[in-house]
C-alpha positions, 0 to 999 in steps of 0.5 A, a space after each residue: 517480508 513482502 514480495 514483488 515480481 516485474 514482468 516485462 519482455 524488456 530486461 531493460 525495464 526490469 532491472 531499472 524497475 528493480 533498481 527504482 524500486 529498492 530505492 524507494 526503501 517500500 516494505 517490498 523486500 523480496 523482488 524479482 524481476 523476469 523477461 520472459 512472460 512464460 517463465 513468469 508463470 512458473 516463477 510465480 507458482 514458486 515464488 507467490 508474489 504479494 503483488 506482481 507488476 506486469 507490462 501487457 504487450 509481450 509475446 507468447 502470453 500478454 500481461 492480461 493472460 499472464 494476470 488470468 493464468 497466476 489468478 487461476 493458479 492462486 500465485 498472487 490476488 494483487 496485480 498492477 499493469 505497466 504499459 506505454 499504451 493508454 487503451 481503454 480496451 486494455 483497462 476494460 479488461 484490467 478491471 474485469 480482472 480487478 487489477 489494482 492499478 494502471 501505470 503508464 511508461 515512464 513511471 511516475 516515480 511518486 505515484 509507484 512509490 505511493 501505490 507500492 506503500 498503499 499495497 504493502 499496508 493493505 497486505 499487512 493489515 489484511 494477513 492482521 485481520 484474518 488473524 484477529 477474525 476468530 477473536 472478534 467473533 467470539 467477542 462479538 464485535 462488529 464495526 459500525 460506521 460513523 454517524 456522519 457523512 462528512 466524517 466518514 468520508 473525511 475519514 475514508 480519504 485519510 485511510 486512503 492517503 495518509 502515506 501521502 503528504 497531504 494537508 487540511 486543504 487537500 482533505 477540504 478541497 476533496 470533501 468541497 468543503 470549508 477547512 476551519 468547517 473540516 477542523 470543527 467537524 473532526 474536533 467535535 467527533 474524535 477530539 483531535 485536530 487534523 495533524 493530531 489525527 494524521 499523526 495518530 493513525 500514521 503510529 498505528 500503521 506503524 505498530 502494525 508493521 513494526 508487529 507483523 513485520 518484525 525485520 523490516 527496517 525502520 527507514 523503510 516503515 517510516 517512508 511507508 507510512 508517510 514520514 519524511 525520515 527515519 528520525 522523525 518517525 522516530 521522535 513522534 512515535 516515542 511522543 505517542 507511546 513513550 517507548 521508541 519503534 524499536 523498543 515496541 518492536 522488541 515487546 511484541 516478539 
């Protein structure tokens, strides 16, 4: 289960926050919405937050100083600002603080749902490697990048958007580079076409959550990790791994 808290002095906001966000059907499941920035201080020490989404300009304790106090608190590490002020000042200090996004009012709906699936695997895969970190030292391995620029940067991009629709253009156009060009490259380093590799690592996100999040519900896995549907998500990971996500979820319990 991941948790979500809302902070914002408009209770207005917050429940339509609350409401948009289960909509989304993200991986956060738990969310809590407060009005009241002093409140949320406390809340948050019980509550500790995945991730905590906070307006900046409230009375008593502003956004920024309710990030600073539940970061010395060690509530919550990730934070995400809301807000209709597009100041620098204000991201100046959000970065300072390492915040991981700046949204603007009103929300773009894709964007939040794109951020939100892009946190939530961060955090699964994070709680993952911690688990795994005694292992692979003891083993002794160490990850080395790949031997090509290109193909790192290809591959760095796709970690980073595959919850996305994204296509062979956008990877070219970010890359400035030519498709059929990105298309031999990837053929030539991991044997696979851009659709075969986008589909790969989608599955494997997915096992990951179906394995570290056992109750979470596959539409919900399937919208995080970039499928359109439950069913498809479905017909491809049986395609990939010869059992279905929930046959896979049932093995690793």
């Amino acid at each position: 289960m991941l948790k979500l808290m809302i902070v914002d002095d408009e209770a207005i906001i917050v429940k339509g926050m609350q409401h948009l966000i289960r909509k989304m059907k993200t991986p956060f499941t738990d969310i809590v919405g407060v009005s009241d920035s002093v409140e949320a201080l406390r809340i948050a020490e019980e509550f500790q937050p995945d991730v905590l989404i906070t307006d900046i300009q409230m009375p008593e304790l502003d956004g920024l100083d309710l990030i600073l106090a539940v970061t010395e608190k060690q509530a919550a590490t990730r934070f995400v600002i809301l807000t209709g002020y597009e100041t620098f000042e204000y991201a100046r200090k959000a970065i300072r603080l390492q915040v991981k996004d700046y949204l603007l009012k009103p929300v773009d709906h894709l964007e939040l749902s794109n951020l939100l699936n892009r946190l939530s695997m961060e955090i699964v895969e994070e709680r993952k490697t911690l688990k795994e970190e005694n292992t692979k030292q003891k083993s002794g391995q160490v990850n080395h990048p790949g031997s090509n620029y290109n193909i790192r940067r290809f591959k760095n991009f796709i970690q980073s958007n595959y919850m996305r629709d994204i296509s062979l253009e956008d990877v070219a156009e970010y890359l400035d580079l030519h498709p059929s060009y990105v298309c031999s490259l990837l053929k030539k380093e991991t044997d696979q076409t851009f659709v075969q590799y986008l589909r790969s690592l989608r599955i494997e996100k997915g096992k990951v959550l179906l394995r570290e999040l056992p109750h979470l519900p596959l539409e919900q896995v399937a919208n995080a990790i970039g499928f359109k549907s439950q069913a498809h998500f479905y017909k491809v990971f049986k395609q990939e791994c010869g059992v279905t996500p929930g046959d896979y979820r049932a093995m690793q319990q």
